[in-house]
mmCIF file of the C-alpha atoms, coordinates in Angstrom:
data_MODEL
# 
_entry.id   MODEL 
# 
loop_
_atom_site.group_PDB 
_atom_site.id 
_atom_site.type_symbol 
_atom_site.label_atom_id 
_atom_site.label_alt_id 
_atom_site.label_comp_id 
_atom_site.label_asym_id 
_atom_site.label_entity_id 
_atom_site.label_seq_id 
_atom_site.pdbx_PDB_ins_code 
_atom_site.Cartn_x 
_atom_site.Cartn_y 
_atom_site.Cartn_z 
_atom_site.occupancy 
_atom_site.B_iso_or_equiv 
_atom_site.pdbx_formal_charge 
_atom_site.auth_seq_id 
_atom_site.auth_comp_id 
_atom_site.auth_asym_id 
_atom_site.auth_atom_id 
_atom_site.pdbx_PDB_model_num 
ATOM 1   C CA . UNK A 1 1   ? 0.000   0.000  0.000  1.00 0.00 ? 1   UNK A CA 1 
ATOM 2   C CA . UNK A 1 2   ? 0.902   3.602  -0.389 1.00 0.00 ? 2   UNK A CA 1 
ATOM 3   C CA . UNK A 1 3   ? 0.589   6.415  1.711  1.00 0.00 ? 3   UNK A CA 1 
ATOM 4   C CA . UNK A 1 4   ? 0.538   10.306 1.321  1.00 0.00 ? 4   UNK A CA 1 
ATOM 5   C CA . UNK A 1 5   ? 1.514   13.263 4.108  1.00 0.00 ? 5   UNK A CA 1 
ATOM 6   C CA . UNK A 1 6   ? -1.563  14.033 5.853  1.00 0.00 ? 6   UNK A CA 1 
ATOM 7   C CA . UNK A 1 7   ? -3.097  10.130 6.296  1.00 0.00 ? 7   UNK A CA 1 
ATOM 8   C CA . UNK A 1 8   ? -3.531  9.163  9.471  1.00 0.00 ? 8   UNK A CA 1 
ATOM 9   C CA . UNK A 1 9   ? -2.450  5.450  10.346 1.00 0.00 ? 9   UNK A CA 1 
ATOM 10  C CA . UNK A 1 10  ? -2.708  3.110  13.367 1.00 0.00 ? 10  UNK A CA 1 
ATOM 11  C CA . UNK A 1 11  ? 0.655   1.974  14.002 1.00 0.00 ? 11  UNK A CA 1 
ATOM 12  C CA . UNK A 1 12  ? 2.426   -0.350 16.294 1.00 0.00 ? 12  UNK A CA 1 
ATOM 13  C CA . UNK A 1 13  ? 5.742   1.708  17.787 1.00 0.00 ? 13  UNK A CA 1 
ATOM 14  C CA . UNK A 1 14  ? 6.017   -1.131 20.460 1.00 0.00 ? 14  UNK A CA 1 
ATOM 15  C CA . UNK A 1 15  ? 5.706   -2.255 23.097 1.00 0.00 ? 15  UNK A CA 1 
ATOM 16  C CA . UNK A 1 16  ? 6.209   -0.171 26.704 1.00 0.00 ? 16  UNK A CA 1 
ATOM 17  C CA . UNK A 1 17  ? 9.220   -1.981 28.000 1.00 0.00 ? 17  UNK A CA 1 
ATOM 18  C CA . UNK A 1 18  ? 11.170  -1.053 24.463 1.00 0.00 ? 18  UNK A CA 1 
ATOM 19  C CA . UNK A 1 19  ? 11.079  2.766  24.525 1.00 0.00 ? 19  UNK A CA 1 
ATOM 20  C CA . UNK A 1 20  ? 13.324  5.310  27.015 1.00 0.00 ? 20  UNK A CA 1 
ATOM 21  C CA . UNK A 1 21  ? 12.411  8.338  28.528 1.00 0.00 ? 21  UNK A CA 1 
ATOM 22  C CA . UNK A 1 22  ? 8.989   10.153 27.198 1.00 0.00 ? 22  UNK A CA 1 
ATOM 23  C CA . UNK A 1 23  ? 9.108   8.383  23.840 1.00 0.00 ? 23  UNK A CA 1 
ATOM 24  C CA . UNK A 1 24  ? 6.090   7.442  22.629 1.00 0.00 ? 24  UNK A CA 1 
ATOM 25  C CA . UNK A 1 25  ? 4.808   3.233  22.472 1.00 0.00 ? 25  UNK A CA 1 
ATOM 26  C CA . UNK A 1 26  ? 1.987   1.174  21.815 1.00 0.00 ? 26  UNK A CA 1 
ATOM 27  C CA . UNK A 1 27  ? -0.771  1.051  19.070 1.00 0.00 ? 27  UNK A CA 1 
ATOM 28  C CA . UNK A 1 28  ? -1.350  4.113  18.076 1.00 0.00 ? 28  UNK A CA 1 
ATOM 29  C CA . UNK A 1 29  ? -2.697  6.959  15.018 1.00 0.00 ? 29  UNK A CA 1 
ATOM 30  C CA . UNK A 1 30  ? 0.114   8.432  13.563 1.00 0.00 ? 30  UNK A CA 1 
ATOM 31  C CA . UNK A 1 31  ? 0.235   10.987 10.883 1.00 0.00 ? 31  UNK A CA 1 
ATOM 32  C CA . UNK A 1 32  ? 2.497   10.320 7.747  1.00 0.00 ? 32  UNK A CA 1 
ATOM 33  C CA . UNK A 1 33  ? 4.733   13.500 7.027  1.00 0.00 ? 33  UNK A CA 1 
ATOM 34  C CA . UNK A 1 34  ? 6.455   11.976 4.155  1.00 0.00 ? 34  UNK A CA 1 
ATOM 35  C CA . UNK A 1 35  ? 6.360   8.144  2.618  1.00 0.00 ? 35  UNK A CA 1 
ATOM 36  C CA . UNK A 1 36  ? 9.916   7.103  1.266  1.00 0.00 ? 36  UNK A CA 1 
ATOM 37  C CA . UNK A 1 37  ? 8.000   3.980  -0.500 1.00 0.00 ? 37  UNK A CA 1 
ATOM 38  C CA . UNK A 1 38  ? 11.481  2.574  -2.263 1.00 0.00 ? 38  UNK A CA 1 
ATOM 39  C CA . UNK A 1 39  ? 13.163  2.314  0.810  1.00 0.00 ? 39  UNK A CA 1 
ATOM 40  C CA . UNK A 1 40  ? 9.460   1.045  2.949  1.00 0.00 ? 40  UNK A CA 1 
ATOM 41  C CA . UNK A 1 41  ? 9.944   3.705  5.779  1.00 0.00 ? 41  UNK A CA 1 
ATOM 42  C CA . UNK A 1 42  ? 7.229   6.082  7.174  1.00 0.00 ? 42  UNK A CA 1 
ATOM 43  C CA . UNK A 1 43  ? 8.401   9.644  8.085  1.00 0.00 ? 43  UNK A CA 1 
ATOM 44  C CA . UNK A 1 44  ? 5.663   10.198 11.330 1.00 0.00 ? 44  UNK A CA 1 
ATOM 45  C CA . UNK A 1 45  ? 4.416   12.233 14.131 1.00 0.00 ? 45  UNK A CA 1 
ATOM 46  C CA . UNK A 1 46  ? 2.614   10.223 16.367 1.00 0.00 ? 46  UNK A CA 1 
ATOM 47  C CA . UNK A 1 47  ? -1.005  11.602 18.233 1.00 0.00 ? 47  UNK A CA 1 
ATOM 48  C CA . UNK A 1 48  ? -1.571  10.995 22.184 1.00 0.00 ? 48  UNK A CA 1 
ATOM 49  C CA . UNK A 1 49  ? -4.885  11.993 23.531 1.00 0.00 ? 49  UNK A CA 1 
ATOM 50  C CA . UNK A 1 50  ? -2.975  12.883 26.880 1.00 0.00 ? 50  UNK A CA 1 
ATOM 51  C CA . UNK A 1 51  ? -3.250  16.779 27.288 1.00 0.00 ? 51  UNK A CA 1 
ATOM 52  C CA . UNK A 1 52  ? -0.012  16.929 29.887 1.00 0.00 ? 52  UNK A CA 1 
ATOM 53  C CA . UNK A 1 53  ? 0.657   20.455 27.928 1.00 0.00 ? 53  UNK A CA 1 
ATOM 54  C CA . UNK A 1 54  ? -0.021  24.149 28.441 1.00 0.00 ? 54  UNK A CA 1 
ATOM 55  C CA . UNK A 1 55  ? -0.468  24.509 24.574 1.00 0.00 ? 55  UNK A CA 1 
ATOM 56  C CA . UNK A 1 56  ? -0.851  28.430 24.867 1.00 0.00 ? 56  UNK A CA 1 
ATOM 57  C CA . UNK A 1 57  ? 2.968   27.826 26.185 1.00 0.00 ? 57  UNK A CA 1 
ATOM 58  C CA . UNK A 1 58  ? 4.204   25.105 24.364 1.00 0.00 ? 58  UNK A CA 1 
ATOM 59  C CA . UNK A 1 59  ? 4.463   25.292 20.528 1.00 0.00 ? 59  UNK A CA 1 
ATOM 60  C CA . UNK A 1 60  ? 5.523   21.758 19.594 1.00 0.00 ? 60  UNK A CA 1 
ATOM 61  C CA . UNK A 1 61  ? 1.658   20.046 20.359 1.00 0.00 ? 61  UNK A CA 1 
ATOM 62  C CA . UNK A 1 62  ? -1.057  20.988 18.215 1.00 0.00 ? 62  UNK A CA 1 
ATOM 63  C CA . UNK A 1 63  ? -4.772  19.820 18.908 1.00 0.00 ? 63  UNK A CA 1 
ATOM 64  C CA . UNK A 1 64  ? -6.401  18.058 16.160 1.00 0.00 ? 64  UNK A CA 1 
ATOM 65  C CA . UNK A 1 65  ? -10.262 17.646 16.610 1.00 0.00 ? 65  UNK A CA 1 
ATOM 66  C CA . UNK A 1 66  ? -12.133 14.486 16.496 1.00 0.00 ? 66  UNK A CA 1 
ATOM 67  C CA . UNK A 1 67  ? -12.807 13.217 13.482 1.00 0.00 ? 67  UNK A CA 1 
ATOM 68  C CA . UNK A 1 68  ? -10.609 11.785 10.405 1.00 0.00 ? 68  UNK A CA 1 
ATOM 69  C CA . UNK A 1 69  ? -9.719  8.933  11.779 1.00 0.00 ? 69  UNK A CA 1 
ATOM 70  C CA . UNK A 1 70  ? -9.181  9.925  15.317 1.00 0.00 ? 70  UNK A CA 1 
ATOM 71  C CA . UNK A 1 71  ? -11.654 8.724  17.736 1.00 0.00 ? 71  UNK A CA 1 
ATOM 72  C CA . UNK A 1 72  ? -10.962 11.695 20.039 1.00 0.00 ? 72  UNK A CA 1 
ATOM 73  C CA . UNK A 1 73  ? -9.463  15.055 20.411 1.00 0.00 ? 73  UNK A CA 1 
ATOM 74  C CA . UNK A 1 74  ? -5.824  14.596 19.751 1.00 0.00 ? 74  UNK A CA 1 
ATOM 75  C CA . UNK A 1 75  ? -2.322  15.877 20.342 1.00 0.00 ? 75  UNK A CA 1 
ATOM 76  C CA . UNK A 1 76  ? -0.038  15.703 17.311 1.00 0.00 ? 76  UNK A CA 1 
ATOM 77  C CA . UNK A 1 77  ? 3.576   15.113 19.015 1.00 0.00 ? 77  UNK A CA 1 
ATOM 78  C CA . UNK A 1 78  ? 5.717   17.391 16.500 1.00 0.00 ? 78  UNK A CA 1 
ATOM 79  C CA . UNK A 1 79  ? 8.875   16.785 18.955 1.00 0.00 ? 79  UNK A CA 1 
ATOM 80  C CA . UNK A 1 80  ? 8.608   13.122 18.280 1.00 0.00 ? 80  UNK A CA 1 
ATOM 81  C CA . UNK A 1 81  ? 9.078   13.234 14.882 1.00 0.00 ? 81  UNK A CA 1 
ATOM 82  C CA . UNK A 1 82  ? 10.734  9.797  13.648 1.00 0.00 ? 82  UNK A CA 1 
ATOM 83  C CA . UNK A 1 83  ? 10.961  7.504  10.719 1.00 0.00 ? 83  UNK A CA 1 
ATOM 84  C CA . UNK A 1 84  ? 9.754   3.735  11.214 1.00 0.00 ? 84  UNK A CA 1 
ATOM 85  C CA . UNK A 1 85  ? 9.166   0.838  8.492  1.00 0.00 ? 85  UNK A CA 1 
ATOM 86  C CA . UNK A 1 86  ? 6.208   0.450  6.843  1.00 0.00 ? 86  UNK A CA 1 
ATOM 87  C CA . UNK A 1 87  ? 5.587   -3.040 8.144  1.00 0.00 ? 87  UNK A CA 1 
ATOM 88  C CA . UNK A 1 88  ? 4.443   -1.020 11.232 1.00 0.00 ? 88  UNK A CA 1 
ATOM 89  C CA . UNK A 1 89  ? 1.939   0.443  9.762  1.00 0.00 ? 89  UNK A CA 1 
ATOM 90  C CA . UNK A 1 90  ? -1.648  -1.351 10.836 1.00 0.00 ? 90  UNK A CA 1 
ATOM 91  C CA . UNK A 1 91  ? -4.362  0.329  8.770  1.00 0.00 ? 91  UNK A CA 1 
ATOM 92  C CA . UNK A 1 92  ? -5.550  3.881  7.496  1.00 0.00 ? 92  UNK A CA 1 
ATOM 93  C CA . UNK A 1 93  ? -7.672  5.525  9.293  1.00 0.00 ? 93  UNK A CA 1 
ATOM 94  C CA . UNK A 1 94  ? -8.470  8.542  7.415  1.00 0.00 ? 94  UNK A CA 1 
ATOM 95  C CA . UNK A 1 95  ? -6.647  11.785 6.712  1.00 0.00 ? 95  UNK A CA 1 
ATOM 96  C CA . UNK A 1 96  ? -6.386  15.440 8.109  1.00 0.00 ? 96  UNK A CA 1 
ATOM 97  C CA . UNK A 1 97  ? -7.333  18.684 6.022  1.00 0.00 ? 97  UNK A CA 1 
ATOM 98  C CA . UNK A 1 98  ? -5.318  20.602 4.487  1.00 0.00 ? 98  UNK A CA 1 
ATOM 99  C CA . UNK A 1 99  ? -5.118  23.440 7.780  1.00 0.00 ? 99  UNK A CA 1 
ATOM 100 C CA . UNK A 1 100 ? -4.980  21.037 10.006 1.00 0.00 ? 100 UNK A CA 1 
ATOM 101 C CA . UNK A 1 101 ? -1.334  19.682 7.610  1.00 0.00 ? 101 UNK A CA 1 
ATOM 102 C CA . UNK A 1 102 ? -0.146  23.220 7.054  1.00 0.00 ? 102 UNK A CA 1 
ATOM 103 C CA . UNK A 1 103 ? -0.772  23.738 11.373 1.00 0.00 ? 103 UNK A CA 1 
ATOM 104 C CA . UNK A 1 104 ? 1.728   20.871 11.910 1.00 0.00 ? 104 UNK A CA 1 
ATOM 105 C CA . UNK A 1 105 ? 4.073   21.814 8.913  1.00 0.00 ? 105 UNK A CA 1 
ATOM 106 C CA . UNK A 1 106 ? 4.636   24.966 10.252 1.00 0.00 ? 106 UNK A CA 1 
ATOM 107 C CA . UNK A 1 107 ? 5.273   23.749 13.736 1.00 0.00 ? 107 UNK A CA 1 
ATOM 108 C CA . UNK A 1 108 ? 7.556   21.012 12.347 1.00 0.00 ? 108 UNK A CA 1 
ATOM 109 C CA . UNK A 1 109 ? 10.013  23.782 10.317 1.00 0.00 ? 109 UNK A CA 1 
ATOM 110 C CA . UNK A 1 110 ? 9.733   25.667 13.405 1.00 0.00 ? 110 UNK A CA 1 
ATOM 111 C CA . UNK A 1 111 ? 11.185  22.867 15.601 1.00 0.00 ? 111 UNK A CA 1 
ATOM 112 C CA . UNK A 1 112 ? 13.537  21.884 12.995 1.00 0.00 ? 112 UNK A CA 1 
ATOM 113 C CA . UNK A 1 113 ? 14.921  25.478 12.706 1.00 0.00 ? 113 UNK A CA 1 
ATOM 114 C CA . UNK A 1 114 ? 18.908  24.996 13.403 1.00 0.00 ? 114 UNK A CA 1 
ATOM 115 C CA . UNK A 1 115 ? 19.356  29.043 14.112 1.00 0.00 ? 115 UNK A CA 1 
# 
């Protein structure tokens, strides 16, 4: 299957005991930033439904409403950004709209800014 930046997946990033520190585990909706399909990897930020954030304060969460393949209001994780195969990938779930991709792309060259 191929995917495009803005679907949102279920994916399995493993299980608890594998990850360190705040990383993020488990079955979960990602989004797909960017699908490298000849080399089967997933550029993704994954969502949490955990609001542990002051998001007036911190930049690097955005809120994604319900809907399009999220069963709940969700936080897309721009500082977890990572790159996983696509034999994680579980299903798609739908796909965000086009604000709701700029939001996060914005956020994402923000955080990536090296100045």
């Amino acid at each position: 299957m191929t995917y495009k930046r803005g679907d949102v997946v279920k994916i399995n990033l493993g299980d608890v005991s594998e990850v360190k520190g705040h990383e993020q585990a488990m079955v979960r909706p990602c989004l797909i930033i960017k699908y490298l399909e000849h080399h089967n990897l997933a550029v993704i930020i994954p969502f949490s439904t955990n609001q542990n954030y002051n998001l007036s304060y911190c930049s690097v969460e955005i809120e994604i409403r319900q809907g399009n393949g999220l069963s709940s209001i969700s936080y897309a994780l721009c500082h977890q950004i990572r790159t996983v195969s696509a034999e994680r990938i579980m299903q798609k779930k739908g796909e965000l709209n086009q604000l709701e991709i700029e939001k996060i792309t914005s956020v994402l060259l923000d955080f990536l800014d090296t100045e």
